[in-house]
N, C-alpha and C positions, 0 to 999 in steps of 0.2 A: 104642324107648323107650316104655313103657307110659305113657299119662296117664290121669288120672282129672278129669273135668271136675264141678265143681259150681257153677252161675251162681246170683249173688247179685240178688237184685230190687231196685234201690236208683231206678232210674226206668226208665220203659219204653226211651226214648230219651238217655239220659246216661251211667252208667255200668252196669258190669257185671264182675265180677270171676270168675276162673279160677284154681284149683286146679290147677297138673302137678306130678310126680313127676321128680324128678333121681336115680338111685339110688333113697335113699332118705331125700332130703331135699324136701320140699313146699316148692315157689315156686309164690307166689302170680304172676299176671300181671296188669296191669290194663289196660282196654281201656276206651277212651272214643268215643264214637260223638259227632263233629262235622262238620256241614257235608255228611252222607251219606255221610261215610267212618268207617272204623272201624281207632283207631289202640290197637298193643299199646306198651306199656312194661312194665320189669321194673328191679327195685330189680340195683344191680351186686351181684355173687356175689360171693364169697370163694372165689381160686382155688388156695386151697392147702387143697382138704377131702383126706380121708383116701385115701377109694374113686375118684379121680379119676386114674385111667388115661393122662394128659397133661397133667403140670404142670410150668408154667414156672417156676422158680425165678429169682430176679434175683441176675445178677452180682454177686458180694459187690466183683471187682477193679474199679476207678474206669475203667482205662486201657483196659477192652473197650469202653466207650462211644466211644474215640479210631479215629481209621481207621490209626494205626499203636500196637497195644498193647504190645507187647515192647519198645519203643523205651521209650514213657514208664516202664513198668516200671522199668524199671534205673534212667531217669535220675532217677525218686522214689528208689530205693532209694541211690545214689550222692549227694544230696541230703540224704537220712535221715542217710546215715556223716558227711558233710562237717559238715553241722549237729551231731553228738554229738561230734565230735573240736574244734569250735569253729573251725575253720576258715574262709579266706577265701574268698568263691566269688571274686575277679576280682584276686585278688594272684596276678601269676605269677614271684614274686619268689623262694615259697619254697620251689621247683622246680628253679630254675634253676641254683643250687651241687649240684646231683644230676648223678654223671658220666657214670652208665650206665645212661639210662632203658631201662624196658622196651622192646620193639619191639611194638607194638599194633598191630591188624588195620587195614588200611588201608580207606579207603571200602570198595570193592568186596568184600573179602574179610567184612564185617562184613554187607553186604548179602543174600550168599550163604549165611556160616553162622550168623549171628543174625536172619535175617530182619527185619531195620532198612528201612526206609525213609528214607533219607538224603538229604542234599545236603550239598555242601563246607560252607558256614556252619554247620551241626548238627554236621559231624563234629567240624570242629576246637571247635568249642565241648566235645561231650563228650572227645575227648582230653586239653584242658585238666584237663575236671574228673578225669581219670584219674589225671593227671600229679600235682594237688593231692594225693589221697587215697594215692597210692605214697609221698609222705611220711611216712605212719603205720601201711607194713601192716607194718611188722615187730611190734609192739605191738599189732594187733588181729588176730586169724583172723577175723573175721566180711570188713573188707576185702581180707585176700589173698585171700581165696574168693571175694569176688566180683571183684576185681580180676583173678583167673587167666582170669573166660572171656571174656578182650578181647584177651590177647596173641595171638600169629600162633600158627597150628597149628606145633607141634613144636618151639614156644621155649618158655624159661623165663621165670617174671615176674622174678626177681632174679637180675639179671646181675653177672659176674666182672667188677669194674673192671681194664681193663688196664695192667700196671704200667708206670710211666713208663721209658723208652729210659735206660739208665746206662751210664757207662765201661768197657771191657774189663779183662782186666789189666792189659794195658799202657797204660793211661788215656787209650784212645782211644777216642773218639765215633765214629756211625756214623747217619749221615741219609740221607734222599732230600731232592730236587726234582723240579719239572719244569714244562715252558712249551711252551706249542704244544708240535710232535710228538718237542722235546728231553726227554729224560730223562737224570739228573742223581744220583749216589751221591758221597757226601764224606765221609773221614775226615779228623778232627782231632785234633791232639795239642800238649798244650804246647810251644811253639818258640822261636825266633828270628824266624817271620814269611815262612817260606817257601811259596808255593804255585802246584804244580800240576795242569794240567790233562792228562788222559789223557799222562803221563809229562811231558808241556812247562812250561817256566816260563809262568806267566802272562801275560806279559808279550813274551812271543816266539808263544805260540799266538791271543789275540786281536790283531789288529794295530790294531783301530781302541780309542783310548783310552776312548769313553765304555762300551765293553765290557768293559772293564778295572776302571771303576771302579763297573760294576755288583757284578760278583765284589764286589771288595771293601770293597762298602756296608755289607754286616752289622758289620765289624768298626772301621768307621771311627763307623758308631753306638752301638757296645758302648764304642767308648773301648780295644778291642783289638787295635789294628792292630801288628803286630810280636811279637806278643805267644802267635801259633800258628802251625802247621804245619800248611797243607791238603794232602790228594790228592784230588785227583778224578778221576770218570773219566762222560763224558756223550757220548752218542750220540746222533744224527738232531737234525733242524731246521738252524734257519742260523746264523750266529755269534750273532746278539742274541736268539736263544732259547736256545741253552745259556748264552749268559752270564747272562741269570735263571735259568733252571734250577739254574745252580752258587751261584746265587747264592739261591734259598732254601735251600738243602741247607748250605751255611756257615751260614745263619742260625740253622734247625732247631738247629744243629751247637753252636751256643754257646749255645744255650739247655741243650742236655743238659748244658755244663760247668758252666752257672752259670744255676739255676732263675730267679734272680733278675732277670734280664734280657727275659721270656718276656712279660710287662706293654708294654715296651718294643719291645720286636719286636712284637707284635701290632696294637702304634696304630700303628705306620709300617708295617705291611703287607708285613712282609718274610718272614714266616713261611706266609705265605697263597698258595697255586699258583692263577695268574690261568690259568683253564681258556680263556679267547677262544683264538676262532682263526678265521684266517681263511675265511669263506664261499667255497664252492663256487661255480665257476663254473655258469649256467642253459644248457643248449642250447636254441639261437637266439638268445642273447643275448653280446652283445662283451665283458660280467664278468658279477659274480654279480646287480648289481642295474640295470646299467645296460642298455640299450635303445636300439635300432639306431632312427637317425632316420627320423619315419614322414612317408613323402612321398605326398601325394596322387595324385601322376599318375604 
């Protein structure tokens, strides 16, 4: 870089000013001589001149200043939609009557192809806000677009609700159950009240009563007892897992006859498949949890 020095006379021992060339813009420098030393200063530049071969330009985005910016990105622009549609940010109420939510990228998958920086608390926070704003992408394209790039690779954001189970021809219903490693299929049809199991009366295939009247809990809560004809047919486990087994698949079963009853079944828990099972026995130990007595000597 070419300088040109011209020193100004202003005291012998005080100041002294200097002339350099930048390009082709004159900064002055000013140098002050105190205490035997001689210090320079210079006025700050303006670094956005013309001829200046390496400028920095400042981020017009807020979210590059963040140590994760893709993340905050969205979650202002998902924010942005929620606020213009007037929307709740902490009502998860009006989501909830929605049958067939999208399938959204799970933590990891979101990590990998959005480059997020996550933790569970963040995630389910931004899936809430996903959930909210799915209420209104029919009505807006700006949020289906941005809503499309959160679902899983190779789904759709707006799913096929699947239609509810109805009567055959012959106005019979057709359920599952199942309980521990029993599994459980029931046809019903309007009756007299007869039911049963893999060909047997019900009543001659469980021999112990309270198995008996598990079966036929669903119908003594509907107020229908007499009133259908079960088959069933259920395999594996022991007697008091197929008799729940048989015994949500009736339930299921009278819900397809009469929608009505679906409220009711679902506060007694008769439509709900209780997954427990029992724990696996530990090698070196007498059961799954228990522990051989430890003797010191």
């Amino acid at each position: 870089m070419a300088a040109t020095r011209c020193f100004v006379s202003a005291s012998l021992f005080t100041r002294r000013a200097t002339f350099t060339t930048h390009g082709t813009q004159p900064i002055l420098l000013r140098h002050t001589f105190r205490h035997g030393r001689l210090y320079a200063t210079a006025p700050p530049q303006n670094r956005t001149i013309a001829n200046d071969p390496h400028p920095t330009p400042r981020p017009e985005n807020i979210a590059y200043f963040t140590g994760n910016p893709r993340y905050y990105q969205d979650v202002m622009d998902l924010n942005a939609l929620i606020r213009k549609h007037a929307l709740s940010f902490r009502d998860s109420s009006q989501y909830k009557s929605i049958m067939a939510k999208p399938k959204w990228m799970t933590l990891e998958e979101m990590q990998e192809f959005l480059e997020y920086k996550l933790v569970r608390s963040t995630y389910t926070e931004l899936v809430h806000k996903l959930n909210i704003l799915y209420t209104v992408q029919a009505r807006d394209p700006d949020v289906n677009r941005l809503l499309s790039r959160f679902v899983k690779p190779g789904a759709a954001l707006v799913t096929q609700v699947k239609e509810r189970a109805g009567l055959d021809e012959f106005g019979r219903s057709y359920s599952y159950g199942s309980r521990k490693t029993a599994k459980a299929q029931a046809w019903m049809v309007k009756g007299d009240g007869q039911v049963y199991v893999n060909g047997t009366p019900v009543s001659d295939y469980f021999a112990e009563d309270v198995d008996r009247e598990v079966v036929v809990r669903p119908l003594e809560v509907a107020r229908q007892l007499g009133k259908y004809n079960v088959w069933a047919l259920v395999k594996g486990g022991g007697p008091s897992g197929q008799a729940a087994a048989v015994s949500v698949a009736v339930a299921r079963g009278l819900v397809i006859h009469d929608p009505m009853l679906e409220t009711a079944m679902k506060e007694t828990g008769l439509t709900t498949i209780d997954t427990r099972q029992v724990e696996r026995k530990k090698t070196g130990q007498p059961k799954a949890r228990k522990k051989n007595t430890w003797v010191k000597r």
